[in-house]
C-alpha positions as CSV (number, residue, x, y, z in Angstrom):
1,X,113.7,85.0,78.1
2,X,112.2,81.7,77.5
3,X,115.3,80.4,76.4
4,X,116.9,81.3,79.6
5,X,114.4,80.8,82.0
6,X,112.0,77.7,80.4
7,X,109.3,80.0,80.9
8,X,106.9,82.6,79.1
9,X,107.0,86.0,80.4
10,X,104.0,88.6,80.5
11,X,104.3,92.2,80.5
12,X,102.1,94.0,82.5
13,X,101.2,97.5,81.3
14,X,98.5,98.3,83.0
15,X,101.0,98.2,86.5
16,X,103.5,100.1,88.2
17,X,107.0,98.4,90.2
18,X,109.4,100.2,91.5
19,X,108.8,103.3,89.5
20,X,108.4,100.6,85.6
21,X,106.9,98.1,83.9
22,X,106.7,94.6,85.8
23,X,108.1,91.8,84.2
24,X,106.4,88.4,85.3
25,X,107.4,84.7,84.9
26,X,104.0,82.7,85.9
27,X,102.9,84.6,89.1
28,X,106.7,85.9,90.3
29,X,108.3,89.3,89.1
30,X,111.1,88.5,87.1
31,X,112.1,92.0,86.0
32,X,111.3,95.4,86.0
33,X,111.1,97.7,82.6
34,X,112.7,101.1,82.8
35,X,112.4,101.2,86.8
36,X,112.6,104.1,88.8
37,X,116.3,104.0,91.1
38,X,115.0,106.2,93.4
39,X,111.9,104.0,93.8
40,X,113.6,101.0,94.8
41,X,114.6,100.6,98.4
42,X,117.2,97.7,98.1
43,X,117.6,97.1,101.7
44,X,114.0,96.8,102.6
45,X,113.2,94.1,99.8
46,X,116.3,91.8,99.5
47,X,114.3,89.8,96.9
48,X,114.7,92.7,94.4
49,X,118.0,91.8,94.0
50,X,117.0,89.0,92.0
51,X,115.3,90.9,89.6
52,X,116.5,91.6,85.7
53,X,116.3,95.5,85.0
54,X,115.4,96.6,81.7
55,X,116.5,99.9,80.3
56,X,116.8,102.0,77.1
57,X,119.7,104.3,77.1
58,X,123.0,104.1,78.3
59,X,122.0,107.1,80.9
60,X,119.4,105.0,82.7
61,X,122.0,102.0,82.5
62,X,124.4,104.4,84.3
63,X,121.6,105.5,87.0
64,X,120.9,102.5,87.8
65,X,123.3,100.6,88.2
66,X,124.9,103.6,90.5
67,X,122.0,102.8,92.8
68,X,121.8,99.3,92.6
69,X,123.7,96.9,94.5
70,X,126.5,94.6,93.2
71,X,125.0,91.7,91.1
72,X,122.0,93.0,90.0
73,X,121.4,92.2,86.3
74,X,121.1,95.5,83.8
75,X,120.0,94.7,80.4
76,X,120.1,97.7,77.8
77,X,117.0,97.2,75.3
78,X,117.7,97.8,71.7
């Protein structure tokens, strides 16, 4: 991520977003870890768009990206 962005990113366990793990770069989400689909209402926050979703199996790949609108970046973890 730094490579892409400039920037450090900082997981935040102790928190919940949409259902995962929040991603941040500084103070901004940049990403969500393993988020919940049915916990993100894509028409209500626009800005969530923008965000890079993190997943761990091909099944939440699939999930997600059924829900999610076209554009939004899936990355599967290894």
């Amino acid at each position: 991520m730094t490579e892409e962005t400039g920037g450090q990113a900082t997981v935040r366990a102790d928190e919940y977003l949409a259902g995962g793990t929040p991603v941040y770069l500084g103070n901004a989400v940049y990403g969500v870890i393993r988020p919940d689909p049915d916990q993100v209402d894509w028409h209500r926050w626009p800005g969530r768009r923008n965000w890079v979703l993190f997943v761990t199996s091909r099944d939440e790949l699939k999930h997600i990206a059924a829900a999610a609108p076209n554009g939004v970046r899936i990355i599967k973890l290894e």
